[in-house]
C-alpha atoms as an extended CHARMM CRD file, in Angstrom:
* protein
*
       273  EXT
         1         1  UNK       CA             16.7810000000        2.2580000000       -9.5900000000  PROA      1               0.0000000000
         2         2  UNK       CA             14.4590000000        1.4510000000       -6.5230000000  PROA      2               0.0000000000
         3         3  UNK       CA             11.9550000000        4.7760000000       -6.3370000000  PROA      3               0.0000000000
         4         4  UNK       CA             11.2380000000        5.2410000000       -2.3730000000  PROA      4               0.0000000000
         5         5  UNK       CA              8.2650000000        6.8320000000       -0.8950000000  PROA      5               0.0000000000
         6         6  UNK       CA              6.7440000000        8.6340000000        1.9860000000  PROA      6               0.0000000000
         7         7  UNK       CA              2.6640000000        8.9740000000        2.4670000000  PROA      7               0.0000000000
         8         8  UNK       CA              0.3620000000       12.0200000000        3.0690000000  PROA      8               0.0000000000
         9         9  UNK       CA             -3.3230000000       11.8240000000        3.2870000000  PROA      9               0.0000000000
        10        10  UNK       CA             -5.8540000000       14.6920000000        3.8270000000  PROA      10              0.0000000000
        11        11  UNK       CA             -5.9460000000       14.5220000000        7.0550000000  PROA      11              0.0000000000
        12        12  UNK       CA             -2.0490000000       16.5280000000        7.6940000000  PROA      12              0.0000000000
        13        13  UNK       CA             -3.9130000000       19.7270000000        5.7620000000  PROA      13              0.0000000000
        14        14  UNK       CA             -1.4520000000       22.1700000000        4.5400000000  PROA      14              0.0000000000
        15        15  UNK       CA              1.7920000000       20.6860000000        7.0070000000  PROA      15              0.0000000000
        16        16  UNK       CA              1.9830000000       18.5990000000        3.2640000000  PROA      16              0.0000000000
        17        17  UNK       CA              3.6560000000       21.6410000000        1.6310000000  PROA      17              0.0000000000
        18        18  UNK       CA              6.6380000000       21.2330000000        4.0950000000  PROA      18              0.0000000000
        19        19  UNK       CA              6.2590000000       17.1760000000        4.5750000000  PROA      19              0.0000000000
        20        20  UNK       CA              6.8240000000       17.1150000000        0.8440000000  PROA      20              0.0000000000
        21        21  UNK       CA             10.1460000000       19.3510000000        0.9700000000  PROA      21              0.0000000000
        22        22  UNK       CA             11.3440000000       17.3170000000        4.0200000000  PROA      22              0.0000000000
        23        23  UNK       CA             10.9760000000       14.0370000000        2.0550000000  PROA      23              0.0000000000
        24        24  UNK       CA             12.7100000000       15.6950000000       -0.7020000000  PROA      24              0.0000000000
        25        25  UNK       CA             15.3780000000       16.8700000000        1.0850000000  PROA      25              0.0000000000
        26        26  UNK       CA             16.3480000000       13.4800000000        2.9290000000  PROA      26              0.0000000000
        27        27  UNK       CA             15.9960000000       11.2100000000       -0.4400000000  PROA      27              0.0000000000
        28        28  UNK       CA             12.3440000000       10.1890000000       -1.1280000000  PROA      28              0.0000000000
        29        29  UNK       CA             11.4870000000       10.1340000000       -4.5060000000  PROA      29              0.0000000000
        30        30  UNK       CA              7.7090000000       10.4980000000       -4.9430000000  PROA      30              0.0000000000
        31        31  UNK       CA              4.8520000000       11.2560000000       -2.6180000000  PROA      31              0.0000000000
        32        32  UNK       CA              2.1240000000        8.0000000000       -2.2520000000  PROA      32              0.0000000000
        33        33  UNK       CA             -1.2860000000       10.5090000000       -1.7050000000  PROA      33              0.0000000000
        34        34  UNK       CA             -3.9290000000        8.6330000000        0.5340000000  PROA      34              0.0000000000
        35        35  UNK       CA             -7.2200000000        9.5330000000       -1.6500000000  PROA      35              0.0000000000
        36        36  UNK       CA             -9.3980000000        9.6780000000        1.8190000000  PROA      36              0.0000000000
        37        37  UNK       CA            -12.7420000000       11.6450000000        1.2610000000  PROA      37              0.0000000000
        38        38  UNK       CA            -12.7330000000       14.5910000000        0.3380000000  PROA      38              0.0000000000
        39        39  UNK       CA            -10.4560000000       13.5740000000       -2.7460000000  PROA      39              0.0000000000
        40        40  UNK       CA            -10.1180000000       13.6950000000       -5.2530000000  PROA      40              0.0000000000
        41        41  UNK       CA            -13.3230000000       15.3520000000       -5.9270000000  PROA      41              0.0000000000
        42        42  UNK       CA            -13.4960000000       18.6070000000       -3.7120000000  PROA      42              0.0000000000
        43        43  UNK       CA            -11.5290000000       19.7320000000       -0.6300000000  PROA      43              0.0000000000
        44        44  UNK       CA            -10.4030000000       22.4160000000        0.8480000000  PROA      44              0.0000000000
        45        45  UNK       CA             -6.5920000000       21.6160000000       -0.3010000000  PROA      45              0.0000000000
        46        46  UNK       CA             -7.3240000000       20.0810000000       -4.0060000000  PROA      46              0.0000000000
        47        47  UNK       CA             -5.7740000000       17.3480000000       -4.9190000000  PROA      47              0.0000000000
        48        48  UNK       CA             -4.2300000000       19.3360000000       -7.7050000000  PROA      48              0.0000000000
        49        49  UNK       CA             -2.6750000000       21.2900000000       -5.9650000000  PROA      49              0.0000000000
        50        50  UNK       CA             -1.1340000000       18.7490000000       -3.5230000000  PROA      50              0.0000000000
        51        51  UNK       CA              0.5330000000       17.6930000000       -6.7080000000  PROA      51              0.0000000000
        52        52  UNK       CA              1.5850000000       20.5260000000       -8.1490000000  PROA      52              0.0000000000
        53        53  UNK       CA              3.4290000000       21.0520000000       -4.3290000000  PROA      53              0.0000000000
        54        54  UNK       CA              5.5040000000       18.0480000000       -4.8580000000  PROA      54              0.0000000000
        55        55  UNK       CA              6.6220000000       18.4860000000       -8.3300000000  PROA      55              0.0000000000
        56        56  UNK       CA              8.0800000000       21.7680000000       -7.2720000000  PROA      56              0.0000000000
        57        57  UNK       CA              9.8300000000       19.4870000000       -4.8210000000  PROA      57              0.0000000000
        58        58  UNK       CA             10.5000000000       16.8850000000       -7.6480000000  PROA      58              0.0000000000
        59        59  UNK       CA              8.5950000000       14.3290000000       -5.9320000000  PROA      59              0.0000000000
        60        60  UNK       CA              5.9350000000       12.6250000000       -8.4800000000  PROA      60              0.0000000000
        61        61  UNK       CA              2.7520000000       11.1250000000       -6.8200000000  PROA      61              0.0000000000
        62        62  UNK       CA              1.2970000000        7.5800000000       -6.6070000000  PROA      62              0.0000000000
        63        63  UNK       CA             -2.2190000000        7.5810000000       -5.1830000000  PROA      63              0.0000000000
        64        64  UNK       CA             -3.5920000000        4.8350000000       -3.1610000000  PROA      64              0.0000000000
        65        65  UNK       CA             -7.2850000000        4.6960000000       -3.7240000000  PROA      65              0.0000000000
        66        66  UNK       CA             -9.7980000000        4.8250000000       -1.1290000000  PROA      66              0.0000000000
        67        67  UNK       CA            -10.8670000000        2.2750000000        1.0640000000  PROA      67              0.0000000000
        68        68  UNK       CA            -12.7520000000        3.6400000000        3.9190000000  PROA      68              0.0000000000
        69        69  UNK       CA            -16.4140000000        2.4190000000        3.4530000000  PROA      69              0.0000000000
        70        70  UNK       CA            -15.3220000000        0.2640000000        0.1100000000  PROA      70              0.0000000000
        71        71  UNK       CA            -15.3950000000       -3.3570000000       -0.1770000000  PROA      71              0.0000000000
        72        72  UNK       CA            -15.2280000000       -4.7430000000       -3.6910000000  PROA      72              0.0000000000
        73        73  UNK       CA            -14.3050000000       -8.0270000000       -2.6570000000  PROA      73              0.0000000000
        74        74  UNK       CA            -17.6610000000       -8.5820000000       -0.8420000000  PROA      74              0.0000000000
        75        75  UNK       CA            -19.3240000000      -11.8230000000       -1.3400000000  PROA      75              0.0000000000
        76        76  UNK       CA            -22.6910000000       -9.6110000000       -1.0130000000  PROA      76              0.0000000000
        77        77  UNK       CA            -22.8140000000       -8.0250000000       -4.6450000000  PROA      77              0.0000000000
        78        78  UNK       CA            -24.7500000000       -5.0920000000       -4.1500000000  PROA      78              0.0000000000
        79        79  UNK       CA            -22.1850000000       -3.8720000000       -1.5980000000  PROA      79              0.0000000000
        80        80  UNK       CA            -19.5500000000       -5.5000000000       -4.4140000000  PROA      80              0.0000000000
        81        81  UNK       CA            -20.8660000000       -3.2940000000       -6.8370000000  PROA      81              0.0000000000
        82        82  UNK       CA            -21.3190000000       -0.2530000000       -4.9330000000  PROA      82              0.0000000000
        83        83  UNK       CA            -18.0420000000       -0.2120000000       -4.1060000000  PROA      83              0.0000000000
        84        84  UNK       CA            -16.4940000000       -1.0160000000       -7.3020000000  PROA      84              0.0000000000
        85        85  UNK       CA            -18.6540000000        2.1850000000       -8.7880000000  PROA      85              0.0000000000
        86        86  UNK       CA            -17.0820000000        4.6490000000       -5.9790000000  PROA      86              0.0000000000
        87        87  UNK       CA            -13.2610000000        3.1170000000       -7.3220000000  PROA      87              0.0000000000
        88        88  UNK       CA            -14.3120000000        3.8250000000      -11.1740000000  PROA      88              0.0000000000
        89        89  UNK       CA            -14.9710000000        6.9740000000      -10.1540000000  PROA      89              0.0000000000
        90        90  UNK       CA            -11.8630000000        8.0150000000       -8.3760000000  PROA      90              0.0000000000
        91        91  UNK       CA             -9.8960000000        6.0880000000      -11.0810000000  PROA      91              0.0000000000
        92        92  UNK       CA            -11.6460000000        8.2410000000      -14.1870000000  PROA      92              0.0000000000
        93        93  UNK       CA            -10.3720000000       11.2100000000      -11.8710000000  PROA      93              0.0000000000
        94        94  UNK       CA             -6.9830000000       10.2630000000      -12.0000000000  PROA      94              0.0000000000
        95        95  UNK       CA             -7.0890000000        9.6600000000      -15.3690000000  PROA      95              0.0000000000
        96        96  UNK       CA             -5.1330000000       13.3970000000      -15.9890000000  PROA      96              0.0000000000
        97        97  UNK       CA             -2.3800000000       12.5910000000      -13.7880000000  PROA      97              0.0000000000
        98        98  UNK       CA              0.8620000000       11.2510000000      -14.5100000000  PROA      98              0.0000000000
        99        99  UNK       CA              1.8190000000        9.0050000000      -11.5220000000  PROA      99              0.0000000000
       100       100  UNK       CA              4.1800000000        6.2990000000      -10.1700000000  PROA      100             0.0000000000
       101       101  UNK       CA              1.0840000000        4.0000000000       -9.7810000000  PROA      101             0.0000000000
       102       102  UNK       CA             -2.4290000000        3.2650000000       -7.7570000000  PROA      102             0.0000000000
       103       103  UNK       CA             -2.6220000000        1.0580000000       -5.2260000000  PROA      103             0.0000000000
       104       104  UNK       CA             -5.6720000000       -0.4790000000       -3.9230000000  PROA      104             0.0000000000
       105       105  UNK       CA             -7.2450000000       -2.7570000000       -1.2750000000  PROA      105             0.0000000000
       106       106  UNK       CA             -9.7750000000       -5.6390000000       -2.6730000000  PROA      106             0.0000000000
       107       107  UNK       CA            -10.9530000000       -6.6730000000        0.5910000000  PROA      107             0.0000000000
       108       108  UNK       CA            -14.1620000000       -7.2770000000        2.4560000000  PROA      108             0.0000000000
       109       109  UNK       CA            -15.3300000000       -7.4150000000        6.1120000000  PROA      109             0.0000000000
       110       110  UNK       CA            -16.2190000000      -10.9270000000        6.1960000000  PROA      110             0.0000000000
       111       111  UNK       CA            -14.8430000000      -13.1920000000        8.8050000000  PROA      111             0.0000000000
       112       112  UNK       CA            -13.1560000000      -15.0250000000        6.1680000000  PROA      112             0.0000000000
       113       113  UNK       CA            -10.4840000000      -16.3650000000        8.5620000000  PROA      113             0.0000000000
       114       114  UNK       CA            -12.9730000000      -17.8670000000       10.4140000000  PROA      114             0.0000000000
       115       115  UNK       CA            -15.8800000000      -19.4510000000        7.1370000000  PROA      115             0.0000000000
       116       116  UNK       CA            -14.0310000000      -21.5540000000        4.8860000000  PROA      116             0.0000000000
       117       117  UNK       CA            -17.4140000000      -21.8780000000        3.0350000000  PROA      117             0.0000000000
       118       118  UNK       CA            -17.5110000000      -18.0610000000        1.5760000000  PROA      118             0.0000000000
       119       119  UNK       CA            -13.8060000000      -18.0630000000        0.0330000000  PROA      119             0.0000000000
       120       120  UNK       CA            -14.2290000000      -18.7520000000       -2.9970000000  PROA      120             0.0000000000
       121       121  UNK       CA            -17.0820000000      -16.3530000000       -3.3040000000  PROA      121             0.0000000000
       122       122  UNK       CA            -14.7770000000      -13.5730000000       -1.7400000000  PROA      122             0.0000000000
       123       123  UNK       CA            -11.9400000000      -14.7680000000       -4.3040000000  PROA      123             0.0000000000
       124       124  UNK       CA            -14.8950000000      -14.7070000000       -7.3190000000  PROA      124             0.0000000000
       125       125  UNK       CA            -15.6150000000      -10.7260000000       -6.4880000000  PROA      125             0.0000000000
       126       126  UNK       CA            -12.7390000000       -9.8280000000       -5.6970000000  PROA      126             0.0000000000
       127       127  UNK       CA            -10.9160000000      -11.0500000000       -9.0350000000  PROA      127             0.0000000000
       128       128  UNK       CA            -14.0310000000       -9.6110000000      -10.6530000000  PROA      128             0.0000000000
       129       129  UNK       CA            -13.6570000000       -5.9460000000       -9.5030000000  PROA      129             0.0000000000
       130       130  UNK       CA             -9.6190000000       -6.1380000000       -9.8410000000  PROA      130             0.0000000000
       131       131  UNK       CA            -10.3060000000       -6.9710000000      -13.6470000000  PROA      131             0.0000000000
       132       132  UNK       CA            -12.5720000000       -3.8870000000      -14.0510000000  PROA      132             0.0000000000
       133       133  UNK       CA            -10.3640000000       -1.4620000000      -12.2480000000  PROA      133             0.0000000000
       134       134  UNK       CA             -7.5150000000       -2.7650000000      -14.4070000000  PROA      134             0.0000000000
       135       135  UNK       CA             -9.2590000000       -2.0970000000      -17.5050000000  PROA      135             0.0000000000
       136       136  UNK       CA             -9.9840000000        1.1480000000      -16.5800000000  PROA      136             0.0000000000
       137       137  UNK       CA             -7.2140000000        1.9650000000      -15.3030000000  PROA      137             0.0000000000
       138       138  UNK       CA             -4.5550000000        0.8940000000      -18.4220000000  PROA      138             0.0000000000
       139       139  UNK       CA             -7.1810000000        2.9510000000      -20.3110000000  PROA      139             0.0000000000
       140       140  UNK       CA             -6.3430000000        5.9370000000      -18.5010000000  PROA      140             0.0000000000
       141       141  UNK       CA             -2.6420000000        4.9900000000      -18.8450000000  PROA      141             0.0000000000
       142       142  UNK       CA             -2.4870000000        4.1530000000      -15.0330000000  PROA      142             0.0000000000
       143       143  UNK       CA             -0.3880000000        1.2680000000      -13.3300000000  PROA      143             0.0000000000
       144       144  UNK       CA             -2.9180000000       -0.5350000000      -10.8280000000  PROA      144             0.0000000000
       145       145  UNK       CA             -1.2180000000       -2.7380000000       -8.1460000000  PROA      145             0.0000000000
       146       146  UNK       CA             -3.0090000000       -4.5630000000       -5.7080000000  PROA      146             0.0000000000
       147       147  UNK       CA             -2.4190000000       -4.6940000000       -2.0750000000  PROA      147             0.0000000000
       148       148  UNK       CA             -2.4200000000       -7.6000000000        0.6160000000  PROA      148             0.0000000000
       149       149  UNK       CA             -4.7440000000       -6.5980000000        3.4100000000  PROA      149             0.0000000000
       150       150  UNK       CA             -6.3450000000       -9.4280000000        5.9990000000  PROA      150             0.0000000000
       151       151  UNK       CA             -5.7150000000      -12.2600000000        3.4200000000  PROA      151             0.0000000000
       152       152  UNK       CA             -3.5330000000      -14.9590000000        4.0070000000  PROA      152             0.0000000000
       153       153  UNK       CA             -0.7350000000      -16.0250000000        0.9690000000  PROA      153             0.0000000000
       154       154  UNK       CA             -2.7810000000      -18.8520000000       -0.3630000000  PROA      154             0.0000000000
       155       155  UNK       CA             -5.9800000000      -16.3600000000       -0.7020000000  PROA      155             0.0000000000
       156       156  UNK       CA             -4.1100000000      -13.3180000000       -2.4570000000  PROA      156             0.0000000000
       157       157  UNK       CA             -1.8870000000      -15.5150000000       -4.4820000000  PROA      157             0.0000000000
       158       158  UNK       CA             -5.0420000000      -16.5780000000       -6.0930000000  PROA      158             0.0000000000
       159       159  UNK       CA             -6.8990000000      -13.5120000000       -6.4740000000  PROA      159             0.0000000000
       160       160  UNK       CA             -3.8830000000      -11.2490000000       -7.7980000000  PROA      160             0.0000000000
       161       161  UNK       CA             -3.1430000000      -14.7210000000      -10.3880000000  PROA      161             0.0000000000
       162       162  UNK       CA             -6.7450000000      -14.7670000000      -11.3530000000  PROA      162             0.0000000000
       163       163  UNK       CA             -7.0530000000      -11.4850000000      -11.9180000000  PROA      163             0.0000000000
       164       164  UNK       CA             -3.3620000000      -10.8260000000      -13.7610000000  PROA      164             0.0000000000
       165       165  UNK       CA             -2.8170000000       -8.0950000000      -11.2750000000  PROA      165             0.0000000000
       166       166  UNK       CA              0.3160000000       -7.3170000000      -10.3670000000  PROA      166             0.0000000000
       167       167  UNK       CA              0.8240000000       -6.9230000000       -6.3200000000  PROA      167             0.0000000000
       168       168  UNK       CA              1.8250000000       -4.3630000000       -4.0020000000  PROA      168             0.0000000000
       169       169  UNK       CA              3.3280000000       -6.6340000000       -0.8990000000  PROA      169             0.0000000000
       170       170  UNK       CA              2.4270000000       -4.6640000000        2.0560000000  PROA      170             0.0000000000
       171       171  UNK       CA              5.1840000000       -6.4020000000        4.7930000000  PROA      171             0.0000000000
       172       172  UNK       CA              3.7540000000       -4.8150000000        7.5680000000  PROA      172             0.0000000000
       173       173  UNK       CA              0.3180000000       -6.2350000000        7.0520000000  PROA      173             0.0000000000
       174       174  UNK       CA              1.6510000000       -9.6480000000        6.0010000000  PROA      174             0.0000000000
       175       175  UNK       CA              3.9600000000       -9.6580000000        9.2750000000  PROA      175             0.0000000000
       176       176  UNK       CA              1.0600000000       -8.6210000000       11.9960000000  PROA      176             0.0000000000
       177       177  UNK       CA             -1.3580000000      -11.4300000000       10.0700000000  PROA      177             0.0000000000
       178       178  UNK       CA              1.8280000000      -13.6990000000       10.3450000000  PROA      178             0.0000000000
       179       179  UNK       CA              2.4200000000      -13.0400000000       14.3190000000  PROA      179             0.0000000000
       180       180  UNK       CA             -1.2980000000      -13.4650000000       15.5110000000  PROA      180             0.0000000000
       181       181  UNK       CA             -2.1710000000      -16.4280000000       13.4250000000  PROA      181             0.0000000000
       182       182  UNK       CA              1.6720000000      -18.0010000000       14.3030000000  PROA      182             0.0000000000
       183       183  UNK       CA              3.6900000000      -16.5360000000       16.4650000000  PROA      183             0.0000000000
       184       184  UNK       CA              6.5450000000      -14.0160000000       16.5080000000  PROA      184             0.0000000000
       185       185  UNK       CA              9.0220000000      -16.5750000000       16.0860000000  PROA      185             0.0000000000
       186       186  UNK       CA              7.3260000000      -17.8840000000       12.7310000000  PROA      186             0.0000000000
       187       187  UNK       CA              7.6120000000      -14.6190000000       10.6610000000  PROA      187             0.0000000000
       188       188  UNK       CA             10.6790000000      -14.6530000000        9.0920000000  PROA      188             0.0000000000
       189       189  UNK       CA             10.1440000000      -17.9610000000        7.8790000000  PROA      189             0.0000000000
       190       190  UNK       CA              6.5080000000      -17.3890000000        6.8150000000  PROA      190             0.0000000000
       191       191  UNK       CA              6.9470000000      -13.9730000000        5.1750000000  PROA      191             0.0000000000
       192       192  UNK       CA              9.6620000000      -15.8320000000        3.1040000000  PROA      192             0.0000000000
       193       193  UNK       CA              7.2090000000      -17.1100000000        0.8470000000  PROA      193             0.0000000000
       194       194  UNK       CA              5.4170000000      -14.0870000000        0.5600000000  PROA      194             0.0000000000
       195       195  UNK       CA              8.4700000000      -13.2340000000       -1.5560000000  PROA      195             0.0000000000
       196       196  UNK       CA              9.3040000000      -16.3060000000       -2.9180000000  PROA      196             0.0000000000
       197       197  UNK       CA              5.4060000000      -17.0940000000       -4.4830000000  PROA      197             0.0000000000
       198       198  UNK       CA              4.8400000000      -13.5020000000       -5.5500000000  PROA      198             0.0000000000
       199       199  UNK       CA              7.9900000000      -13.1580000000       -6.8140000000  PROA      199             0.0000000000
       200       200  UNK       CA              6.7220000000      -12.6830000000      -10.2930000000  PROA      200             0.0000000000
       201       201  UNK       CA              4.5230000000      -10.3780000000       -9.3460000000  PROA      201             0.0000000000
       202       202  UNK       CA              5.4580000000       -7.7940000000       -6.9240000000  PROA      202             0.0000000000
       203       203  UNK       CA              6.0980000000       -4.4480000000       -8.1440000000  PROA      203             0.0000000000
       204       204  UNK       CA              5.6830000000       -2.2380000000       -5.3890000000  PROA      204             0.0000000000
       205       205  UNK       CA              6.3180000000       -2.5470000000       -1.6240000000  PROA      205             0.0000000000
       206       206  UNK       CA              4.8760000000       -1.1220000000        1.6680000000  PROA      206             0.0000000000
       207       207  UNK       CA              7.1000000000       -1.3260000000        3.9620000000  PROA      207             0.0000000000
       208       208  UNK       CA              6.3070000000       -0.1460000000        7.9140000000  PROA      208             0.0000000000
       209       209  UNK       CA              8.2800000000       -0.7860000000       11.5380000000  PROA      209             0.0000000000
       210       210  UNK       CA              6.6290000000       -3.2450000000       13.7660000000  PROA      210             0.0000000000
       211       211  UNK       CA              5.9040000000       -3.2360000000       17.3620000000  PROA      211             0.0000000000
       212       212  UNK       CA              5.1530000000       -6.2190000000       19.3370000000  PROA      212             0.0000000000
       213       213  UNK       CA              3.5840000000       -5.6610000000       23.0130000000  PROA      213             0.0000000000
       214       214  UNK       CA              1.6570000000       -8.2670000000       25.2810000000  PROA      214             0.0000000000
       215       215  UNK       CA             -0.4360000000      -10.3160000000       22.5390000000  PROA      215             0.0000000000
       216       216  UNK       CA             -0.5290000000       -7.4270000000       20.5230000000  PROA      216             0.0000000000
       217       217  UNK       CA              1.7090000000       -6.1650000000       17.2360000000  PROA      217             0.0000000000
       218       218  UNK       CA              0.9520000000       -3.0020000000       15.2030000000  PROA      218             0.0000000000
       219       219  UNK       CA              2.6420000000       -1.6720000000       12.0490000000  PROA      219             0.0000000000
       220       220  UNK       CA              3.0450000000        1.5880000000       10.4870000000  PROA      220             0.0000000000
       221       221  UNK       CA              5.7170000000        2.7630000000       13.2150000000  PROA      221             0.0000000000
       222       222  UNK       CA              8.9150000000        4.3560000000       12.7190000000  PROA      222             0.0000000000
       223       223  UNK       CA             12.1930000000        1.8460000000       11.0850000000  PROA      223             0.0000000000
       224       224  UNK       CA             15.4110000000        2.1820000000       10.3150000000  PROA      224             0.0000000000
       225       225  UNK       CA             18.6110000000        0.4440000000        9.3380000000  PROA      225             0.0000000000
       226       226  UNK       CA             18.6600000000       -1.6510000000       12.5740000000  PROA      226             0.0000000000
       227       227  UNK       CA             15.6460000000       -3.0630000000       12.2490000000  PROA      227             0.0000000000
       228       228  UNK       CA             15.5860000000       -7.0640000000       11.2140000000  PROA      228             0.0000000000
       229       229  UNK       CA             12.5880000000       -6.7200000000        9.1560000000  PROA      229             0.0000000000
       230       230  UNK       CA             13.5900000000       -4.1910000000        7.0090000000  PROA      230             0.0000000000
       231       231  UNK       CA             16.9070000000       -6.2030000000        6.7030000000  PROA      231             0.0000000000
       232       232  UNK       CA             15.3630000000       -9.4090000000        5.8240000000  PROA      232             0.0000000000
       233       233  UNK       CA             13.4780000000       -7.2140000000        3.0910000000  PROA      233             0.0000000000
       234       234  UNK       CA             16.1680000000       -5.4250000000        1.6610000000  PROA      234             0.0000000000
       235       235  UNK       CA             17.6550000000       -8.9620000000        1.0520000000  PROA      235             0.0000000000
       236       236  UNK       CA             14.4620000000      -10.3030000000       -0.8180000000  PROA      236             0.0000000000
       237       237  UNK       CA             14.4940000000       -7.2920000000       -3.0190000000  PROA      237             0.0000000000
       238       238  UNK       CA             17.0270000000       -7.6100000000       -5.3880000000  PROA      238             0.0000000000
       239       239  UNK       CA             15.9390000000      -10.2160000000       -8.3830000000  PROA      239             0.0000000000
       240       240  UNK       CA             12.4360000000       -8.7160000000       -7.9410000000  PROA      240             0.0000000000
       241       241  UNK       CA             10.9990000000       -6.4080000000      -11.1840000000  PROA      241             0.0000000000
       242       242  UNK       CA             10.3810000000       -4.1190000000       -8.2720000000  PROA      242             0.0000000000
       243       243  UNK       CA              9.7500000000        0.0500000000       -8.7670000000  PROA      243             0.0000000000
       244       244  UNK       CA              8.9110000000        1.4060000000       -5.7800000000  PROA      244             0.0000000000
       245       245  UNK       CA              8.8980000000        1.0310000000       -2.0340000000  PROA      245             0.0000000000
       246       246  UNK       CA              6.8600000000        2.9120000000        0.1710000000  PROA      246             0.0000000000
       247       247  UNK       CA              7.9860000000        3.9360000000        4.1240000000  PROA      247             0.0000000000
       248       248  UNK       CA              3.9550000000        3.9680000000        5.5230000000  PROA      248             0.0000000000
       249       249  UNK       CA              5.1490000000        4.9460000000        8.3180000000  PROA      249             0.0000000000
       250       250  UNK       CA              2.2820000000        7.1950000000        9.9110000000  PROA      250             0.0000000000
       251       251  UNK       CA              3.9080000000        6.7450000000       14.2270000000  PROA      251             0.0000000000
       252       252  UNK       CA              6.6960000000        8.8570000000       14.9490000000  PROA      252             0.0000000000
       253       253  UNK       CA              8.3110000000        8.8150000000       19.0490000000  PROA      253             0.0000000000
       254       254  UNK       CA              5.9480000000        9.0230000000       21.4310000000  PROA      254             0.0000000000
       255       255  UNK       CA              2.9050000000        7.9880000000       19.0190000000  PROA      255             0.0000000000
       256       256  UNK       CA              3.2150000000       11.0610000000       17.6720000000  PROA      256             0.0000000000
       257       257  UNK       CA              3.6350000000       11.9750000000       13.7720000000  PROA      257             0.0000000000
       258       258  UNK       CA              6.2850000000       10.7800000000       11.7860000000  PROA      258             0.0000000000
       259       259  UNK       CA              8.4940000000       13.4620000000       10.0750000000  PROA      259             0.0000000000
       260       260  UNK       CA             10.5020000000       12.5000000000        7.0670000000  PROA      260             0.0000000000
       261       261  UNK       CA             13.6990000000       12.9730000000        8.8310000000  PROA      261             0.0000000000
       262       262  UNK       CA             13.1300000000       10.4800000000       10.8430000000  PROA      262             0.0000000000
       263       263  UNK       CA             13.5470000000        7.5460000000        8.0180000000  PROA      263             0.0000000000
       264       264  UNK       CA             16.7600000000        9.3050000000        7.0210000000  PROA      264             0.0000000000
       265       265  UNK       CA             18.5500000000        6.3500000000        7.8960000000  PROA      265             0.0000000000
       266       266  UNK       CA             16.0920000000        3.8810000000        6.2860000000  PROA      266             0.0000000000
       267       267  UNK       CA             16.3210000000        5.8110000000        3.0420000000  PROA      267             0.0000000000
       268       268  UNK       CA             20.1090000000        6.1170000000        3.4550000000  PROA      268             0.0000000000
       269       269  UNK       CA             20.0450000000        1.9950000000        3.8270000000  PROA      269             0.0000000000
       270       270  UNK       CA             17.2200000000        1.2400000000        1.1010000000  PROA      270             0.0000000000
       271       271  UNK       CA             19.3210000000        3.6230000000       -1.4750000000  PROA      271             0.0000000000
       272       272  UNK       CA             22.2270000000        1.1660000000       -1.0610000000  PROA      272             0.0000000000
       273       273  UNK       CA             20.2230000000       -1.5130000000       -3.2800000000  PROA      273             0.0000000000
C-alpha cells in the first residue's frame, strides 16, 4: 500500500499540532519533518515533541535532512567534509526514532551545468558522502534515500548506482530542470526516463504542482486530480518497489500556505493505486 505524505518544517511553529490532524483527517499517512536549524538539536518546539504530535494523530515521521548551508557533493573537500560531518550528526540524532525514511540532497553549488571538466569530481564526492551516510544510517536502523536536486538523469543515475543508494525521484525538480534546459513541450517525454532508468531504484517520491509563467516554472504549488503531471505519475507508479509519496506542496491560493485540505482530492486520486 502506497504511504502518502504531507511536509512541515520549523518554520509553521506550533500551527503543526493542527497541520498534523488536518493531514490525518483527509488521508495522509505520515508527516515528512524538514530538519531546518534549529533541529534536531534544540528549538523552541523539539523535535520530539513534533513527533510525539503526529503519532497521536497516527501519522509516523520521515525526516528530510538538512540542506541549507550543506554541500557534500562539493568538488572542494574541505567544504565536502564539513558538510558531510553536520549530516552524521543529525543522522546519529535520529538514530532513536522509528521513521518512514530520510531523505537527503547530495548536491553542490557548482555551475556544473555549465563545466563539463568538474563532473566527475562532483560525482567522486558525492558517491563518497552518500556511502558514509548510508553506513551510518543502516547502523542506526534508518532507510536513507537520496534525492534529485539540479542534476540532470545521466549525473544522478550515476551517483545513486555508484553509491547503491536507493533514490527519492523528486518530479517537481526533475520537471522545472526538464522545462528550462528543453522546453515545456519536452517534459513528458523526458521525465519518462526518469522512471524508466531509475526504475530499480526509486523508493520514494516527491511529488509538487507546477506553474509555468513567461520563461519561468516553479514547483511546490498546490495539485490535484486534474493535473497532467500528477496523472502521468500515477501511471509510472505501479511496477515500481515504491513506499511512499510525498505532496511538497508548500503554495496554497494566492501564494499563500497550503492546508492539507487542499490535496484532498490528490490524496483521494493517489489512494486509488
Amino acid at each position: 500500500m502506497l504511504r502518502l505524505g504531507f511536509p512541515v518544517w520549523y518554520g509553521y511553529g506550533g500551527r503543526i499540532r493542527e497541520l498534523a490532524r488536518e493531514a490525518a483527517r483527509v488521508g495522509f499517512d505520515y508527516l515528512e519533518i524538514s530538519l531546518d536549524y534549529p533541529w534536531p538539536f534544540k528549538g523552541r518546539l523539539p523535535l520530539r515533541e513534533v513527533v510525539e504530535t503526529a503519532a497521536k494523530e497516527d501519522l509516523s515521521p520521515a525526516f528530510h535532512l538538512p540542506w541549507r548551508d550543506v554541500r557534500p557533493a562539493s568538488p572542494l573537500e574541505d567544504v565536502r567534509r564539513s558538510s558531510l560531518k553536520v549530516l552524521e550528526k543529525v543522522v546519529a540524532e535520529l538514530s532513536g526514532f522509528e521513521c518512514e525514511y530520510l531523505v537527503a540532497h547530495v548536491s553542490t553549488d557548482q555551475a556544473l551545468d555549465k563545466i563539463d571538466e568538474i563532473t566527475g569530481e562532483v560525482i567522486e564526492a558525492a558517491v563518497e558522502s552518500i556511502r558514509s551516510l548510508r553506513n551510518l544510517s543502516e547502523a542506526g536502523g534508518l532507510r536513507l534515500v537520496i534525492e534529485n536536486v539540479r542534476e540532470d538523469l545521466k549525473t544522478f543515475l550515476e551517483i545513486v548506482s555508484r553509491s547503491g543508494a536507493h533514490a527519492c525521484l523528486d518530479v517537481g525538480h526533475a520537471v522545472c530542470s526538464i522545462a528550462k534546459r528543453m522546453g515545456r513541450e519536452a517534459v513528458e517525454r523526458e521525465l519518462s526516463k526518469w522512471f524508466d532508468s531509475l526504475r530499480d531504484r526509486i523508493r520514494v517520491i516527491h511529488y509538487s504542482g507546477i506553474r509555468f509563467g513567461n520563461g519561468w516554472v516553479r514547483d511546490h504549488q498546490l495539485t490535484s486530480s486534474a493535473d497532467r503531471y500528477l496523472r502521468f505519475t500515477k501511471s509510472r507508479i505501479r511496477g515500481l518497489s515504491l513506499r511512499n509519496l510525498l505532496l511538497e506542496v508548500f503554495e496554497g491560493p494566492g501564494d499563500g500556505e497550503v492546508k492539507p485540505s487542499q490535496l484532498a482530492d490528490a490524496v483521494s486520486f493517489l489512494k486509488e493505486i
